[in-house]
Every structure is written in C-alpha cells, then in structure tokens.
C-alpha angles and dihedrals in degrees: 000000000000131000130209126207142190115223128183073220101061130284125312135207120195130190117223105231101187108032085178095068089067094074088075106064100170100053095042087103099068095056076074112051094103133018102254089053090053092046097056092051100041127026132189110257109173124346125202115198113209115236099230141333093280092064089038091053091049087048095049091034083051091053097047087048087047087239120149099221129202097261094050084047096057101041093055095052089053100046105036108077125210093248084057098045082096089054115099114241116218107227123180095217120057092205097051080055104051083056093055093045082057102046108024099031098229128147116250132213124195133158142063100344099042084051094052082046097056094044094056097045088047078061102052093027096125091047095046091050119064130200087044128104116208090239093054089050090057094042082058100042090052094047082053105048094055091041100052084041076058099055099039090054087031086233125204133192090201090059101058099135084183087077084055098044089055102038091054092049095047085054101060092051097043077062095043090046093037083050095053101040085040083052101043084045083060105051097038092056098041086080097065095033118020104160087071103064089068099043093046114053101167112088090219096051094048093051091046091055088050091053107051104035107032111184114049081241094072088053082086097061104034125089113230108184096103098057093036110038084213139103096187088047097048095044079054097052093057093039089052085040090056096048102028114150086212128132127251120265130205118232089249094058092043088051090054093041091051083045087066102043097044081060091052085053096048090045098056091049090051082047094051089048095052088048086063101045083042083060104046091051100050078049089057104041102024108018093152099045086048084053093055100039117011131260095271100048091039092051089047088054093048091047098048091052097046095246151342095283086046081056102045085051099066127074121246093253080067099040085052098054087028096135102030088078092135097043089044093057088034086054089042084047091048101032093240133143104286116228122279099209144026121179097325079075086084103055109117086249102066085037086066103043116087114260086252092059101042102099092048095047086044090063100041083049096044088054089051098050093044093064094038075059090050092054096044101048095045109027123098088211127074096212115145094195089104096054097046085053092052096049089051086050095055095037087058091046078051093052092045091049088050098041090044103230127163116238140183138275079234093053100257129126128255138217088012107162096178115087094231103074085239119135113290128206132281114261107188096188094055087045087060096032094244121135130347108297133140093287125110133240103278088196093066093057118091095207126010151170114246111210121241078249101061102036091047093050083048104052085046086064097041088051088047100049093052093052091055092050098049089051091048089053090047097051096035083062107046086048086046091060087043100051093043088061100060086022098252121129113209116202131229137210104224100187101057114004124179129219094223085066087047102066094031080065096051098045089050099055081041084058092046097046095055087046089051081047094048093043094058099059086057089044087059093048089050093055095048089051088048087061112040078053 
C-alpha cells in the first residue's frame, strides 16, 4: 500500500512496510508512539519540495477545492511505477481520489485505516521525512497558514481600512488639542501683547511669531514676511509692538510661553502630515466614495460604520442620516420630522446645493455613494470611472433642482430647447402653460412632474375662487332676506362680484326697508278714517 501526504513542505509519498499490522485498527496507534516504531511501519518513497510559497498556497488551495493539479499529476506518474499501478494508494480526501482513480487508474483507499495511517505518520512527520528539520516545518506551515488565510479573504495590504478609522480619529483630536494650546497661547501672551491677537487671525501665525521674536520689542527688527505673507500686516504688527499697551514679562514666563507655542507649531505640521497620509490612504481603499464625497467625509463615514464592508453593508437611506443617529430616534420619540441629512451633510455637493434643495441633493447623493462603497469594498479594480459617473450624475440633478426644470419621471429634461442635452433655461410661462414659450404641451404627457411654480400659482386660484364664492353666497343670502321682505329679488354675479355692489345692494334694501316702516303709519290712518266715515 502506498500513502500520500500533503506537506507545507511539498508532496510525500510513503510506502506501507507491514501491511499485516492494519488489521488491527485499534491498536494502529501504538505502532507510532516512537520513531523506530514508525519507521518500520512507513518509509519515505519520493518526495517533491514546493518552490516557493505561491506554488505551496495553489496546491494547497487545489487539495481544499478536491481538484488534481498539474504538479500532483505529475509526481504521481514519476514515482508510481507500472508494477505498482495494482497497489492501493491511501488518499485523505475521498473526492481527490475519486479524480486520480479517474485519470491515473489507480486504485484508492479511503476510511477508517487510511485515516489511522495519516494520523500516525502527522505525529512522526519530522522524523519520516529527511532533509527537514522540525523548526523549518513549522516555519512553513506558518507561512502557509497566513498565505492561504490571504487568499481565502483575498486579502490586501493595500486595503487595511484600520489605518483609515484611527487616522481619522487621530485627526479630530490633533484639531480639538492645536485649537486649545493655540487658545491658551493667545491668551497667555495677550497679556504681554495685546494688540496681536486682532491683527493675526490665523492660530499658526500667531504661535510662530511667539516663537521667533519673543518680547513685542524685537517685532521692530525681525523680518515677517515669511511667517505673514503681508507687507500691510506686518507693518501693522511693528507699529501695534512700539505702542502696546501690554504688561512686562519676565524671561521665565516668555520661555514657557514659547514652549507652548513651539508645541502648537509642531503639532499643525504633524497634522498636515497625517492629512496626507489620511489622503493617500482614502485614494487606495476607497478611491470612488473619496470622489463623491471627499477624503475627510468618506473616512468619517468609514469610521462611524467600523469599516468599508460595515459600510457596504447599510442602504443609502442609512448612509444619508449615518451620523444623526440621536436627532433621528429623538424625531421617531417626539413624532417629529426625522433629519434629512448626517455627515454626509458636509460633502462639497450638498454645500453647494441651496438650503431649499439640500435634502433632495443629500439623498440623491446618498443613492450614488452607496453603490462607489459597494464597489470598493467589493471590486477587485480600483477603477474610479464609476464614481466620477456618479458625481456628474448628481451635479446635473444639482443643476436641474437650481435652474427649476421639470423632469421626468425617466430622468430627461424637459422643455430643452438646445440640441446638447445640457440644462435649458426656465420658462416660467411654459411652466404655467401660459403663452407660447419653449415648453412643451403638459396634456400629452401621461405622467408628469409639475414644477413648485405651477402648483403653487394653481392652488392661489383655487383658494381665490373659494373665497369669492363663499362671499357671493353670503351676501346672496343677506339680500335674499332683504328683497323677500318688500318682494324684490336682487341678483347677484357670482363669478366676480364687487364690493362696491355689495354695498350698493345693502344701502338699497336698507332704504326699502325704512320706506316699508314709514308707509305703514299712512295705511293705518287711512283705515281709521275708513271707519269714522
């Protein structure tokens, strides 16, 4: 009987001494106990080093799929003779012998003794195989272990999105720590020089002037432009030094106040440096999500969810509140409008984009990004072409919403009277359907997208047309009782009426009404005359 067995080393083929000591199965494990034992049982036949650890992780790779490759193929063929084509050959996996049954013709034994086999020969490997110390077995078997991890994960050092989570983080506190050194520098030396905190504005030009001149009396001898970039500031800097209404510091407190701000300096140069590496790093892992929404907004993103794949994970209606997490479940508490927007609120897109149209251009935005993480997080490319055609995608959906043109429900513009697809002009008319225009007919669409215009200008009219109606039936009504009284009827326009009329018609059934009230006295004198007669 032969065995074969899978090395980090290379491929081995043992020859099976005592084929009488496998009927006992039970006991097998005891032939193993010690190396003389195991080398009277098994002996080394043909051996067959791997080159490197590429060709150790395909074979490998080639054994945990079942597949028979080319290098197993071959060293079976060499070291199997034809007088030992009858002989069974002991295989660990059923299925990879079931292949070289196939192709070689070879008779395969699997089950319960092979099995007792491999195992005694995985304890007394080092001492069966010679050439190979036990150390350099486990260094191979370790190699292997972590490249064919690698391959499995597809694993790329390039793709480490840790690197990203604690750079971004180290980022935000290097601006929290820069602002309240730059702050406390400030103040400190305001008391000596007051004057400077209003002519320098910027916390790293202030600290480097600390730091190189010291006392407000060296302002006058030093040359600034270096540090300030401008001749009228810094002419304003040595006028302010020579009448400063500042108090006078010892050495002592000037060398702990340049301490300080020597450490703001050193600070904003390591944070320019981080911002860099920050940068590179967003390009390599998520090249299309920094395209459609910058390296700081994309690595705050990143960070928030865990990493890339966490991020990949969620929808877009997630990515786009990503952030708001405690306004969104106090809106959901209070039954209020939930946010429209986390940190993707930030990204140069929405900054663009009117307040009016912010929460619009956030979820388009939102739906773009969430298929460039997809990618990649999940691409093996690291083409960007999908990410630039998404931002130009979003910026024309930004150009529709500011110019105000109606769309379809497809995505093409309406009422485009230039010949390049590009935006067109507003036409309020056509929007309205009033006049000629550049528009186009509303009524022959099926389904369209009224524009904020034309809705709004509707719903006017409607409103208006209620209101008159309402006053024509009240004052229909109130002339009505009038007129019944003296038996006159009054009409009354119901689609425009006046209030002119209006009143006209009031005064004239008060009129009839105190001419009723004066004829009745004369009818009664009438009657009582009627009857002394």
């Amino acid at each position: 009987m032969l065995l074969l067995f899978e090395t980090p080393a290379g491929y081995a083929l043992f020859k099976v001494l005592k084929e009488s000591k496998l009927q006992d199965v039970e006991n097998l494990w005891k032939e193993f106990e010690d190396p003389e034992k195991a080398s009277s049982i098994v002996k080394l036949k043909a051996f067959r080093p791997f080159d490197g650890t590429a060709e150790a992780v395909a074979a490998a790779s080639d054994i945990i799929e079942s597949n028979l490759g080319k290098e197993l193929k071959k060293f079976l063929k060499k070291s199997i003779k034809d007088k030992e084509m009858s002989e069974q050959l002991a295989v660990a996996d059923h299925k990879l012998g079931g292949l070289i049954k196939d192709k070689l013709g070879l008779n395969i034994a699997t089950g319960e003794i092979a099995s007792e086999l491999f195992r005694g020969v995985r304890t007394q490997l080092d001492s069966l195989l010679t050439g190979l110390s036990d150390s350099n077995l486990k260094q191979m078997q370790l190699g292997l272990s972590h490249s064919l991890s690698r391959y499995k994960l597809k694993f790329s050092a390039d793709k480490v999105d840790t690197m990203i989570v604690q750079a971004i983080g180290l980022l935000d506190e290097l601006d929290k720590e820069i602002n309240t050194y730059a702050m406390r520098v400030r103040e400190w030396y305001g008391w000596h020089f007051p004057e400077l905190v209003k002519i320098v504005n910027d916390n790293v030009q202030y600290a480097k002037l600390v730091v190189r001149v010291g006392m407000r009396t060296g302002f006058k001898s030093q040359d600034l432009s270096d540090i300030l970039g401008d001749d009228a500031v810094e002419q304003s800097v040595k006028e302010s030094a020579e009448i400063s209404m500042g108090q006078e510091i010892s050495e002592n407190d000037l060398a702990s106040i340049r301490s300080l701000a020597q450490e703001v300096v050193d600070l904003a140069a390591y944070r320019i440096n981080l911002f860099e590496y920050l940068k590179n790093r967003m390009h390599a892992i998520a090249p299309n999500l920094t395209i459609m929404v910058g390296e700081l907004v994309g690595a705050r993103l990143i960070a928030h969810a865990g990493s890339l794949l966490n991020l990949a994970k969620h929808p877009a209606s997630t990515i786009q509140i990503l952030g708001a997490e405690k306004a969104l479940f106090r809106a959901l508490k209070t039954k209020h409008d939930t946010p429209k927007y986390g940190l993707i609120y930030h990204a140069s897109l929405i900054g663009q984009a009117q307040p009016k149209h912010k929460g619009k251009i956030s979820r388009v935005l939102a739906a773009k990004t969430a298929l460039a993480i997809r990618v990649d997080a999940m691409g093996d490319e690291t083409d960007t072409s999908m990410g630039e055609e998404a931002r130009s995608k979003v910026e024309f959906r930004l150009r529709q919403l500011e110019g105000g043109h109606k769309t379809s429900l497809t995505g093409g513009m309406r009422g485009s009277s230039s010949g390049n697809g590009g935006p067109a002009k507003y036409d309020k008319k056509a929007a309205l359907g009033e006049g000629e225009g550049d528009g186009y007919n509303e009524a022959s669409d099926m389904v369209g997208v009224t524009t904020e215009v034309g809705s709004a200008e509707k719903k006017r009219k409607k409103k208006e047309k209620e209101k008159r109606k309402r006053e024509s039936e009240g004052a229909g009504a109130e002339e009505g009782g009038m007129g019944a009284s003296n038996g006159q009827a009054l009409e009354i326009e119901e689609e425009t009426p006046s209030k002119k009329k209006k009143k006209k018609s009031k005064t004239e059934a008060s009129t009839g009404a105190e001419e009723e009230e004066e004829e009745s006295p004369k009818k009664k004198k009438k009657k009582d005359k009627k009857k002394e007669k």
